[in-house]
Residue frames as qw, qx, qy, qz and C-alpha x, y, z in Angstrom:
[[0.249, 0.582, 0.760, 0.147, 8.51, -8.36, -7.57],
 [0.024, -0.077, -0.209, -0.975, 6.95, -5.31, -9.31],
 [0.024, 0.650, 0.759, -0.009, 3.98, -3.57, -8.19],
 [0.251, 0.494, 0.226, 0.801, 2.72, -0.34, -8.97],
 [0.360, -0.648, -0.545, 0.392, 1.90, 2.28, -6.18],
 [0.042, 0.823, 0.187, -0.535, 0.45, 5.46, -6.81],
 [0.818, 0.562, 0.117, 0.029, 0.89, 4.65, -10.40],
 [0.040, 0.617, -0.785, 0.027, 5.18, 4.35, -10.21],
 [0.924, 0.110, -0.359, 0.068, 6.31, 1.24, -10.44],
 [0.434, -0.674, 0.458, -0.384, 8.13, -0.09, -7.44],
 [0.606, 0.047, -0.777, 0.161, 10.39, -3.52, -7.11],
 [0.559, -0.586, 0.242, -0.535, 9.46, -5.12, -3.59],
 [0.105, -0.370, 0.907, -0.173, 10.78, -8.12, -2.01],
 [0.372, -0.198, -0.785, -0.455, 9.03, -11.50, -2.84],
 [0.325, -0.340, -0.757, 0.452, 7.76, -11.72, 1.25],
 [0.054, 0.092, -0.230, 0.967, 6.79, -7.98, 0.99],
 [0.104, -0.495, -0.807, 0.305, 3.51, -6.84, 2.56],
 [0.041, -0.912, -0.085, -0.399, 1.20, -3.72, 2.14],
 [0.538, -0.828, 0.004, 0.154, 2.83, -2.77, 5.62],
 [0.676, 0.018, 0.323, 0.662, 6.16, -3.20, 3.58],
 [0.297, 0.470, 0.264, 0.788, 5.01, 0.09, 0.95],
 [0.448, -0.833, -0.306, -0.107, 3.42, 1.74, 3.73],
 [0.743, -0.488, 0.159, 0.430, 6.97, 1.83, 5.28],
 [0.623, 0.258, 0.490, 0.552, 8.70, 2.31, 1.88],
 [0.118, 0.703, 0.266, 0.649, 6.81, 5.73, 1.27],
 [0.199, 0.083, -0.498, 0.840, 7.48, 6.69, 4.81],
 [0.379, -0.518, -0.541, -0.543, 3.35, 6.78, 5.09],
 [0.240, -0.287, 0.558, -0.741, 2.31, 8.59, 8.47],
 [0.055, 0.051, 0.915, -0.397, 0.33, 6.36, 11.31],
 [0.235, 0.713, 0.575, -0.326, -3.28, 7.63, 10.91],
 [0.482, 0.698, 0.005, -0.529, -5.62, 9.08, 8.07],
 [0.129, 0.449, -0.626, -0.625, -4.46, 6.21, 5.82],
 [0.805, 0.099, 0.491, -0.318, -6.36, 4.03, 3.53],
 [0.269, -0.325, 0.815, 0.397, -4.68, 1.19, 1.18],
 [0.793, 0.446, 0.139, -0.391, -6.61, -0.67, -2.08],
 [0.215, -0.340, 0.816, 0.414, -5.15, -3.23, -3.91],
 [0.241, 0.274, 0.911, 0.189, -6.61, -4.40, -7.09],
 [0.362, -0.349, -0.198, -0.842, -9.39, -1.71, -6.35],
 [0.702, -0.526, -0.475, -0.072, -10.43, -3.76, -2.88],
 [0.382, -0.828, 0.195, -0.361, -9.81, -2.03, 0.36],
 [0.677, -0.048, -0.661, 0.322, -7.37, -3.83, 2.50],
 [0.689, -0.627, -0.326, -0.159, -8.32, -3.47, 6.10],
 [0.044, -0.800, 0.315, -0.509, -5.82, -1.91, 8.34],
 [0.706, -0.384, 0.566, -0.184, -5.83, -4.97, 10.74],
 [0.886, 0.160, 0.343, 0.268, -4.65, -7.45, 8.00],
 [0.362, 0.845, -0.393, -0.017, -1.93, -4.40, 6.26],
 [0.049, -0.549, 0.830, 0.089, 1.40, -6.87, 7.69],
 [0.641, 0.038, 0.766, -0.031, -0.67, -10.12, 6.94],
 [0.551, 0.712, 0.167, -0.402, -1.28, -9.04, 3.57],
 [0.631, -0.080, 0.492, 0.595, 1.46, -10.46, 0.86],
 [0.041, 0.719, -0.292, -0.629, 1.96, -8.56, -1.86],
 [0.774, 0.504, 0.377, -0.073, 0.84, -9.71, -5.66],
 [0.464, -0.304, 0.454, 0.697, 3.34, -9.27, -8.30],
 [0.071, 0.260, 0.597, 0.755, 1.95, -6.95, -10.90],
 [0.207, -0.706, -0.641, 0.220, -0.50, -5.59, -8.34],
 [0.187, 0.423, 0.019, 0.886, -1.60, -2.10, -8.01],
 [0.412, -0.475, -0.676, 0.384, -1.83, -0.37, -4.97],
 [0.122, 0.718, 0.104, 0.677, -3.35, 3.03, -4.09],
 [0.404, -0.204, -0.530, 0.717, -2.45, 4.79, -0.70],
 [0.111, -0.742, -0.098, -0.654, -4.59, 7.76, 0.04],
 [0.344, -0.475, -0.560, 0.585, -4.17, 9.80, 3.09],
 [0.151, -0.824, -0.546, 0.010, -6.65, 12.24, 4.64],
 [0.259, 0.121, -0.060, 0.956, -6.12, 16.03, 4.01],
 [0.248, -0.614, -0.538, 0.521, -7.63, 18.51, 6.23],
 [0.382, 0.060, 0.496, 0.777, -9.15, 21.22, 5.05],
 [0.305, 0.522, 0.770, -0.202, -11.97, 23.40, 3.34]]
């Protein structure tokens, strides 16, 4: 399936999972938050989460700083 992350397009398996592009972009353990659609997904449901075909996902992690 095709979903866009961080506005690239990206093929994923049909089973894939946020925790799947999380993985994919090599995303470090802490200071991240996910949004699909434009709705938060919740860090306790990232591997229960399927993937939408034609979904767009945004990854942001926390930069330190000032």
């Amino acid at each position: 399936m095709r979903v866009r992350v961080n506005g690239e397009d990206r093929e994923f398996a049909e089973a894939a999972t946020v925790a799947d592009v999380l993985v994919a972009f090599g995303t470090p353990a802490a200071g991240v938050a996910v949004a699909m659609d434009g709705d938060v997904v919740p860090r306790g449901v990232w591997q229960s989460t399927p993937l939408r075909d034609g979904a767009t996902v945004e990854v942001l992690t926390a930069v330190q700083g000032g």
